[in-house]
C-alpha positions as CSV (number, residue, x, y, z in Angstrom):
1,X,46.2,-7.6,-2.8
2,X,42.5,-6.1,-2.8
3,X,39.4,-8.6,-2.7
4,X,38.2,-10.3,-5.8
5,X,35.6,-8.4,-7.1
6,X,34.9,-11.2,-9.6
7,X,35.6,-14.7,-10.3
8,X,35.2,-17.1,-13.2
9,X,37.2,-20.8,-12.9
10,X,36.7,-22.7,-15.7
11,X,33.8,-21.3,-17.2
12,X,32.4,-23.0,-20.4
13,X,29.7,-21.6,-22.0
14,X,27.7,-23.5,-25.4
15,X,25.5,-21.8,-27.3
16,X,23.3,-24.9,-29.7
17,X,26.1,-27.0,-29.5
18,X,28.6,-24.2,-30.6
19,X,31.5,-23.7,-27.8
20,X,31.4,-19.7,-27.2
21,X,33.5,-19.7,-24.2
22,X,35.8,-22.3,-23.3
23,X,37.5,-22.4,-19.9
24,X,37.8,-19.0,-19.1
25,X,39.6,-18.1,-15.9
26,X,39.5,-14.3,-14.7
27,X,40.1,-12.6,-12.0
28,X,39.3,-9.0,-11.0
29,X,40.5,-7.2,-8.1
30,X,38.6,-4.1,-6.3
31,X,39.3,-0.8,-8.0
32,X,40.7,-2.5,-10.9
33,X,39.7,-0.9,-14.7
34,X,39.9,-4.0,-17.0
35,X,39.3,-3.5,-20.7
36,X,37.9,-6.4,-22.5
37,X,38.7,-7.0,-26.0
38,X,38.5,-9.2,-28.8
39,X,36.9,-9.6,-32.3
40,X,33.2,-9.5,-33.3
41,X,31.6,-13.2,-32.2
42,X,34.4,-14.1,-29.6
43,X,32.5,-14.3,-27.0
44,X,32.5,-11.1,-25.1
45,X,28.8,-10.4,-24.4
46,X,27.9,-13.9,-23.2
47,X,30.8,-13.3,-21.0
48,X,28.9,-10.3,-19.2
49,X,25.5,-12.2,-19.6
50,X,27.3,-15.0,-17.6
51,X,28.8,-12.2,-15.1
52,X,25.3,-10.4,-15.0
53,X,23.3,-14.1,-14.2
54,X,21.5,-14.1,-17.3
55,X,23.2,-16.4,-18.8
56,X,24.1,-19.8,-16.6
57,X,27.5,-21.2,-17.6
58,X,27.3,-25.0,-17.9
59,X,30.5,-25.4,-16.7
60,X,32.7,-23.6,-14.8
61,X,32.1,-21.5,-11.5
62,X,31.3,-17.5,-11.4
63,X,31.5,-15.7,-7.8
64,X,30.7,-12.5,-7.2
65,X,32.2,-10.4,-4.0
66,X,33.0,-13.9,-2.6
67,X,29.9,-15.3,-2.8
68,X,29.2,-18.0,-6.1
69,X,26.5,-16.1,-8.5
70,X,23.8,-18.4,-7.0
71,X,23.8,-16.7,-3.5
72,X,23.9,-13.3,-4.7
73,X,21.3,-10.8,-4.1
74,X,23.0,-7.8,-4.2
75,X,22.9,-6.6,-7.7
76,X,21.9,-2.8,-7.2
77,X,26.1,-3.2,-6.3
78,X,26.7,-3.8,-10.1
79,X,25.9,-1.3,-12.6
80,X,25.5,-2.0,-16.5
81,X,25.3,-0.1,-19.4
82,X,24.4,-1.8,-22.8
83,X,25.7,-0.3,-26.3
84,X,24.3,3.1,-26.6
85,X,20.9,1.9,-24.9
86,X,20.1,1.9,-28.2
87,X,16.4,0.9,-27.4
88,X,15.4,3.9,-25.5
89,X,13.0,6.0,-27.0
90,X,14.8,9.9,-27.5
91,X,11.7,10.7,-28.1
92,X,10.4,9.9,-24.5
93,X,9.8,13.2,-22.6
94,X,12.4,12.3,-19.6
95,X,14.4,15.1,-18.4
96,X,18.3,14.0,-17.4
97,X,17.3,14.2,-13.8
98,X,13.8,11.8,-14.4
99,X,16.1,9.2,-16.5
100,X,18.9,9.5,-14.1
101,X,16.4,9.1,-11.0
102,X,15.0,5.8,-12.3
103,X,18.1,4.0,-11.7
104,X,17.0,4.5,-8.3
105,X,14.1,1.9,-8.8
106,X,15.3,-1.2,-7.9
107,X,16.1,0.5,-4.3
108,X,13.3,2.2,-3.7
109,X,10.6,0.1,-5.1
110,X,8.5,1.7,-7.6
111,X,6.3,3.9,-6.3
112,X,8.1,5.2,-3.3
113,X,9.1,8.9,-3.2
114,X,12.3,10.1,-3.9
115,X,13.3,11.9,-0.4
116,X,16.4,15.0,-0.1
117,X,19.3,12.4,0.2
118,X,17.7,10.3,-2.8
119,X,17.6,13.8,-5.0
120,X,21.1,14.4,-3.8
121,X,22.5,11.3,-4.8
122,X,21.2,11.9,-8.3
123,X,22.7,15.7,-8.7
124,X,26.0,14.2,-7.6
125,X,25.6,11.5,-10.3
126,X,24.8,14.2,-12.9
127,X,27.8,16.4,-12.0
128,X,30.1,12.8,-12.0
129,X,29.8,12.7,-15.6
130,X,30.1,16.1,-16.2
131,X,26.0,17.2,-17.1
132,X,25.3,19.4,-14.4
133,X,23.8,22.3,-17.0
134,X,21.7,19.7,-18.8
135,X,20.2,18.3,-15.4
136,X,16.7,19.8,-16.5
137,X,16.8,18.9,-20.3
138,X,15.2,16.5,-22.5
139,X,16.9,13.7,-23.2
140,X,15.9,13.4,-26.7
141,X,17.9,16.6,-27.1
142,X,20.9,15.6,-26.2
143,X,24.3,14.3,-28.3
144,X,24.6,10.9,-28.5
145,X,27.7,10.9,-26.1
146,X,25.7,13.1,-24.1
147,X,23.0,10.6,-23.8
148,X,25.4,7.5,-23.3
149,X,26.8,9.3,-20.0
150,X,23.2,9.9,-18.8
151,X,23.3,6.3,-18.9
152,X,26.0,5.8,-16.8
153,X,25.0,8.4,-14.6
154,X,21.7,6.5,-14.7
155,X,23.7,2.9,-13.7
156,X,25.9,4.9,-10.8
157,X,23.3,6.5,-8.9
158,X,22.9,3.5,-6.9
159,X,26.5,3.7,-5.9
160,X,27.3,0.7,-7.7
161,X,30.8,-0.9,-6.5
162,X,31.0,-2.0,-10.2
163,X,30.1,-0.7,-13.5
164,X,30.0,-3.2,-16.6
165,X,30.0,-0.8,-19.8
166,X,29.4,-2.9,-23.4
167,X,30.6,-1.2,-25.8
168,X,29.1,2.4,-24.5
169,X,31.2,4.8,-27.4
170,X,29.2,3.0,-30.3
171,X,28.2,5.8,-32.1
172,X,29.7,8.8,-30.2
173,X,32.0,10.9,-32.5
174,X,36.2,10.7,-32.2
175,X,37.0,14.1,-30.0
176,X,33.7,12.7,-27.6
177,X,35.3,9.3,-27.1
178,X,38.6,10.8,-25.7
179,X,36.6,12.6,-23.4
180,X,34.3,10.2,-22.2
181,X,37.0,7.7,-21.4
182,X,38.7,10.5,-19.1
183,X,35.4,10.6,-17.5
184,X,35.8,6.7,-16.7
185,X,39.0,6.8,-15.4
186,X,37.6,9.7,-13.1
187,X,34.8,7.3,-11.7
188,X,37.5,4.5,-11.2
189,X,39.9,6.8,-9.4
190,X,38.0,9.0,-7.8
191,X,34.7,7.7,-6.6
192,X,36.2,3.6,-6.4
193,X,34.3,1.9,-8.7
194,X,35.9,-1.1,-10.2
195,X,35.1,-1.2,-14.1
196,X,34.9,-3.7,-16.8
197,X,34.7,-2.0,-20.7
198,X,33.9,-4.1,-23.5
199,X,35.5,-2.1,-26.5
200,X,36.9,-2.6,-29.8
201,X,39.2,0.7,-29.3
202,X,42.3,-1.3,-28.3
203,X,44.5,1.6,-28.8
204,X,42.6,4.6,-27.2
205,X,41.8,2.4,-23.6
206,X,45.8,1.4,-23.1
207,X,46.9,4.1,-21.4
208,X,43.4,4.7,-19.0
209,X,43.1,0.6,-18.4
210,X,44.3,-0.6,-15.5
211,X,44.3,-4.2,-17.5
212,X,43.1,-6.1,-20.4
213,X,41.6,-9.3,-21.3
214,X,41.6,-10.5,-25.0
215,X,38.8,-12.9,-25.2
216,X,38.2,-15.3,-28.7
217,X,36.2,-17.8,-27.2
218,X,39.2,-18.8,-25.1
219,X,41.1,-15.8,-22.5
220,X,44.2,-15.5,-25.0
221,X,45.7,-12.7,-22.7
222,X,44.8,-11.2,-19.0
223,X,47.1,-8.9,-17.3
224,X,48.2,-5.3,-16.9
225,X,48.1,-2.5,-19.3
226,X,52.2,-2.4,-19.1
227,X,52.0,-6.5,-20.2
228,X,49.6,-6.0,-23.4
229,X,51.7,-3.0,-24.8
230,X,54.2,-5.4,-24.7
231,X,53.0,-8.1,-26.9
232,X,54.1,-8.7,-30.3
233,X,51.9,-8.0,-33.6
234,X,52.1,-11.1,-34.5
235,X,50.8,-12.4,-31.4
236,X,47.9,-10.0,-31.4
237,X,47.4,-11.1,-35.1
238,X,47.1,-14.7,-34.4
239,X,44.8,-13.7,-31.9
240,X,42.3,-11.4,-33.7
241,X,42.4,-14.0,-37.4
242,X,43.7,-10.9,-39.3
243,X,47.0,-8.1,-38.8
244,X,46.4,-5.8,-36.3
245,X,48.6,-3.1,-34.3
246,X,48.3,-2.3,-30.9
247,X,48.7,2.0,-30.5
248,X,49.5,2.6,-27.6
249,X,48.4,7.0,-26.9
250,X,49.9,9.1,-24.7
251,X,50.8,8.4,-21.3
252,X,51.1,11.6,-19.8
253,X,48.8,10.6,-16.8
């Protein structure tokens, strides 16, 4: 079994008196790809607050690599993009490299010089999700999906051991998606990182999650990709307030 990565027990979260979470339990193991899902208001984005210590839980206990979220200092190890960092200016004149390089920050302090490993590392982050000919281009003209992996390429350049997406294909057009989710699976195969993608595309993830967690304030479901094709309609219905069917794509990989 490989090391927790992560670990809630228990977690209750309120929000003005209003439960939000209620006694969440996860687990997630190194190298893992877990796909978070659940409706609009169940809870999923004060989860990663919680996860991210933004948020404190008031009951309920979150460690991180082993150590509880108090002790932790090492958060240039986690990596997050938000929902099509939908703040950023296009119109800012950053070239991919200059956006890409800033994730470098909280390493290198502000104002200290990027030196030939540090450029290195940020070509190699470029050419992980696939924008090594837009390297020198303004980011304001770039595609929206184009943008979003910037982003990521932006949140792995530290060499984060895990990468927290919310909800990063907002936006991004259908033939993009597939794409950009074969570029995830790459990052979790290839270069290690253990993932956690908050998405309401249930069917498209099932066959590039490793395994899913159906959050609605409580954890309704949390196990492997194999386990959730498995459940019933109805039980997915019950769970989401309305009818709903799971698709599962193809599972050539």
């Amino acid at each position: 079994m490989n090391q927790p990565i992560v670990e809630m027990k228990n977690v209750n979260f309120t929000y003005e008196r209003q439960r939000v979470l209620e006694d969440i339990n996860i687990t997630i193991e190194q190298g893992s790809f877990l796909g978070l899902v659940g409706p609009n208001g169940s809870g999923k984005t004060t989860l990663l607050k919680c996860l991210l210590g933004l948020l404190k839980p008031q009951q309920g206990e979150i460690k991180l690599f082993g150590l509880p979220i108090q002790k932790f200092k090492n958060w240039h190890e986690i990596g997050f993009v938000s929902q099509k960092a939908n703040s950023f200016n296009t119109g800012f004149p950053a070239s991919v490299f200059e956006v890409v390089s800033s994730g470098l920050t909280s390493r290198l302090g502000l104002f200290k010089f990027m030196n030939h490993k540090d450029r290195k590392r940020v070509y190699e982050a470029i050419e992980a999700v696939g924008l090594g000919e837009f390297t020198r281009r303004n980011i304001g003209e770039l595609s929206g999906g184009q943008q979003q992996r910037t982003f990521i390429a932006r949140a792995i350049v530290s060499n984060p051991k895990l990468l927290i997406l919310d909800e990063p294909t907002v936006g991004v057009d259908a033939k993009t998606v597939q794409s950009f989710y074969d570029m995830l699976l790459t990052l979790n195969k290839d270069l290690g990182i253990t993932l956690i993608l908050v998405t309401h595309d249930i069917g498209t993830i099932t066959d590039k999650v490793s395994h899913v967690a159906c959050i609605n304030k409580h954890l309704h479901f949390h196990g492997n990709s194999m386990e959730f094709e498995s459940l019933k309609d109805d039980e997915m219905s019950d769970f989401y307030g309305h009818s709903l069917h799971v698709l599962s794509h193809d599972h050539s990989h």
